[in-house]
C-alpha positions as CSV (number, residue, x, y, z in Angstrom):
1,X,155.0,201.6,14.3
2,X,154.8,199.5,10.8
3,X,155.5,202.9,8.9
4,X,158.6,203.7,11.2
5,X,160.3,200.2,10.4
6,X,160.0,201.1,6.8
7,X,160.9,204.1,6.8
8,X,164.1,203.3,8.9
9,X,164.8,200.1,5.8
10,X,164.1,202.9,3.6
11,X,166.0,205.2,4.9
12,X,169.2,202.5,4.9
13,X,168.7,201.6,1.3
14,X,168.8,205.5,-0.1
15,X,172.4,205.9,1.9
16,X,173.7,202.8,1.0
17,X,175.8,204.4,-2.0
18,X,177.4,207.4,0.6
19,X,178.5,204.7,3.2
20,X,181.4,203.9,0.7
21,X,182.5,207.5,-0.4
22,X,185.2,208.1,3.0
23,X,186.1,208.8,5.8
24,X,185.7,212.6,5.1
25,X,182.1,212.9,5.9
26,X,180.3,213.9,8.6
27,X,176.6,212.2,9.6
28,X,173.7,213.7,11.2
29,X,170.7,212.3,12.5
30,X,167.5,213.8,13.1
31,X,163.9,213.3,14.6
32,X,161.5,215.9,14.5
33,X,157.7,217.0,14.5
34,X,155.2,219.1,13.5
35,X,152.4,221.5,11.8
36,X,150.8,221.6,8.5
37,X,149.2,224.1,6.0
38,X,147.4,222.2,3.7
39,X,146.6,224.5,0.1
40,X,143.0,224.1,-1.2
41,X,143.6,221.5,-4.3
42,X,141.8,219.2,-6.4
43,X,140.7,215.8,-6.4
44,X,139.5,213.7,-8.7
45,X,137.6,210.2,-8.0
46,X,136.4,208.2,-10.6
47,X,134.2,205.0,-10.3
48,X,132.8,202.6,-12.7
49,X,129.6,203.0,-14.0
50,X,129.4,206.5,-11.9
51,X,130.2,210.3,-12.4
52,X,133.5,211.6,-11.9
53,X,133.3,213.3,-8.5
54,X,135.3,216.6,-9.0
55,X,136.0,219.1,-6.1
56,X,138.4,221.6,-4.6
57,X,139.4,219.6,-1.7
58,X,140.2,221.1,1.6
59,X,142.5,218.8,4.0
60,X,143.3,218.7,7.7
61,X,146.4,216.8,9.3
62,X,145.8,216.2,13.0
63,X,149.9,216.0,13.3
64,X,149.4,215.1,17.3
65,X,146.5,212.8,16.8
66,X,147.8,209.3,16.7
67,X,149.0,208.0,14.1
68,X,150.9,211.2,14.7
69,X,153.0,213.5,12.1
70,X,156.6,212.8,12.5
71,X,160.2,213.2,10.4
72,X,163.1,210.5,10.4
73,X,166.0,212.3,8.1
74,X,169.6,211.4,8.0
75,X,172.2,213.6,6.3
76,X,176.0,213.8,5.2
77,X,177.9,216.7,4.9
78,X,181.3,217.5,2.6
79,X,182.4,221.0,3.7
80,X,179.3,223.5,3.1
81,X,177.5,221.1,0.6
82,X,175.4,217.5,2.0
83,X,173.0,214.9,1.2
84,X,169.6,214.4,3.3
85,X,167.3,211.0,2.9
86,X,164.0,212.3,4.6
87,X,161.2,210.3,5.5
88,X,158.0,212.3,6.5
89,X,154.8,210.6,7.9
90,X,152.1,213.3,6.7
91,X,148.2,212.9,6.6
92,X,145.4,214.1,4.4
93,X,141.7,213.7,6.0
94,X,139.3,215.5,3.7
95,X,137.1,218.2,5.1
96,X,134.8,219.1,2.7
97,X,133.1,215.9,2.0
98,X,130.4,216.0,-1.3
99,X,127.2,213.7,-0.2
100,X,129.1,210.8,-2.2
101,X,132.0,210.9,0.4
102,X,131.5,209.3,3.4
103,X,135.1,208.8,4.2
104,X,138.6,209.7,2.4
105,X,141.7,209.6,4.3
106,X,145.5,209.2,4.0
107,X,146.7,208.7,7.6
108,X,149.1,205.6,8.2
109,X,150.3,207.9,5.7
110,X,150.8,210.0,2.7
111,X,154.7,209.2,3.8
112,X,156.9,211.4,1.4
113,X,160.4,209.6,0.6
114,X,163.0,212.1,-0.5
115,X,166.5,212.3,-1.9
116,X,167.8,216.0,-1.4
117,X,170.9,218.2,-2.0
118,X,172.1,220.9,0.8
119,X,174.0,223.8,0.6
120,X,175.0,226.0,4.0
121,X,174.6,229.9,3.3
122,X,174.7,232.6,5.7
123,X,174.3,230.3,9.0
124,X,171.1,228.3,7.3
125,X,171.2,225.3,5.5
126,X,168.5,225.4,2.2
127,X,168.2,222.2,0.1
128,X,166.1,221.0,-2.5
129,X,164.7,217.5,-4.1
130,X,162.0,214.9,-4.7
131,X,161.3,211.2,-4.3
132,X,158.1,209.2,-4.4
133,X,154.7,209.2,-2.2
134,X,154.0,205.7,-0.6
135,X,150.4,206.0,0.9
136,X,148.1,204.4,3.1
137,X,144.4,205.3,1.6
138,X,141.4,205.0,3.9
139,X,138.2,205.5,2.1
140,X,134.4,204.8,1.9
141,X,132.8,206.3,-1.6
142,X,129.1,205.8,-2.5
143,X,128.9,203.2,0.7
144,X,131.3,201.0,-0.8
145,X,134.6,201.1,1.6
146,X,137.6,200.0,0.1
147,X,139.7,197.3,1.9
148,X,142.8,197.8,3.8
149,X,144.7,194.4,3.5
150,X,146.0,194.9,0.0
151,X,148.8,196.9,-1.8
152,X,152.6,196.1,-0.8
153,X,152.6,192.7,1.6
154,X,148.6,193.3,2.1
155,X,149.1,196.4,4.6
156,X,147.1,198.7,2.4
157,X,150.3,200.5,1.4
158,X,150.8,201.7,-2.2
159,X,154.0,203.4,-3.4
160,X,151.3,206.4,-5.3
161,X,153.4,209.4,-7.1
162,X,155.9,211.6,-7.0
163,X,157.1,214.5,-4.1
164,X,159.2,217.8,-4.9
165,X,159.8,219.8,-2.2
166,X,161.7,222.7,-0.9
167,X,163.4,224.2,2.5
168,X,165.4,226.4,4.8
169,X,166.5,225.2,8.3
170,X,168.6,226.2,10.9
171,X,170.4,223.9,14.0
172,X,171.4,225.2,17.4
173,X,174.0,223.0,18.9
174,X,173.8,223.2,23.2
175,X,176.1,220.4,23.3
176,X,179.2,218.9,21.8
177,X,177.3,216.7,19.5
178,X,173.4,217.6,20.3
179,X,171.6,220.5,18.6
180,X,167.8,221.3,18.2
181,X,166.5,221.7,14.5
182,X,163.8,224.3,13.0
183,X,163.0,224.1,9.3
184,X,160.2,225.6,7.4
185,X,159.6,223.3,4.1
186,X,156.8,223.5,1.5
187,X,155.8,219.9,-0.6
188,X,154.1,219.3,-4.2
189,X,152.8,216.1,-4.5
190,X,150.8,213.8,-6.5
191,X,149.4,210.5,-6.3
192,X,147.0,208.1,-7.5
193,X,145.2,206.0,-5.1
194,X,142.7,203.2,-5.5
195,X,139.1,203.2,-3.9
196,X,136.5,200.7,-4.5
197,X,135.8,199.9,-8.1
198,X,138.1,203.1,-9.3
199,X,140.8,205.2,-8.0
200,X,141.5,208.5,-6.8
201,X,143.5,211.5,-7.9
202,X,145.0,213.6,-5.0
203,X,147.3,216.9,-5.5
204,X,148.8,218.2,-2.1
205,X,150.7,221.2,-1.8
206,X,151.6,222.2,2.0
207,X,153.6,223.9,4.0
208,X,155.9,222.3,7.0
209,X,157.2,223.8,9.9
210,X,159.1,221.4,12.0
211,X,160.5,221.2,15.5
212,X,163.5,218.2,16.1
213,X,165.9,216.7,17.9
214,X,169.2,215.8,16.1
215,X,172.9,213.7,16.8
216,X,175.9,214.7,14.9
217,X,178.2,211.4,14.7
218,X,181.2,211.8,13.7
């Protein structure tokens, strides 16, 4: 619940500058949900005073265990070209944990914050773009858990790295203003997120396929 009223503020703030363009846009507003395919990449943790620990890492995402894997987006349109804000609440939970590792976790979220541009073509809309990575690590390295009350107003959330992504989706309108969404998307991120006494760094490339609800408003 605390990650959807920020991404909602969030979500406000990026469209701010359309709001004043005219009346000659067109809004869209969309929930949707969820699988992932998360790539095999590396990770990094370091710690003072111990070895880097070094390993291809291996990630699941639970998207219907709570807190589950969701997307709030909010688009504009001008003719065949638009703007989307996108807030996705994704999750990394290491697999392949080294004997150091008892717990490493990004659930409440690794939330990716994007600014993208839209283009309709042949009945599908493709867009593109990036924005930044604001995470929610949960971790216990070498028996040493790292506290959850810090970061941004002590709720453990840190704003991490940067987020590229690209997709394809298509809408199916069975109402006047209603239509159901499918998009396949694939993400390239990078963060840096702090454990106890160090920090880790996390590379996550994965592959989206959504299902979602949307509202055309005017």
């Amino acid at each position: 619940m605390k990650s959807i009223n920020y991404a909602c503020f969030l979500l406000f703030g990026l469209l701010m500058p359309f709001l004043c363009i005219g009346q000659s846009r067109s809004w869209e507003v969309a929930v949707a949900g969820g699988a992932v395919q998360n790539f095999k990449t590396p990770l990094r943790i370091q710690q003072h005073d111990f070895e880097t620990i070094r390993l291809d890492a291996r990630y699941r995402t639970e998207p219907f265990n709570p807190p589950v894997y969701y997307d709030i987006r909010v688009s504009t349109w001008k003719e065949a070209k638009g703007w989307k804000v996108k807030f996705t609440h994704h999750k990394l939970i290491l697999r392949n944990r080294p004997p150091e590792v008892q717990r490493f976790s990004i659930t409440d979220g690794f939330n990716l914050l994007t600014l993208n541009r839209m283009w309709n073509y042949k009945g599908l809309t493709w867009s593109a773009g990036g924005g930044i990575v604001i995470t929610h690590p949960e971790s216990t390295i070498r028996n040493r858990p790292f506290p959850e009350n810090r970061g941004i107003l002590n709720k453990g959330y840190y704003v991490s790295g940067p987020t590229l992504e690209a997709a394809v989706a298509k809408r199916y309108y069975f109402a006047n203003r209603w239509f159901v969404l499918g998009e396949g998307r694939v993400t390239a991120s990078y963060v840096q997120v702090p454990v106890t006494d160090g920090e880790a760094h996390v590379t996550n490339v994965a592959l989206h396929a959504l299902l979602g609800l949307g509202f055309k408003l005017n």
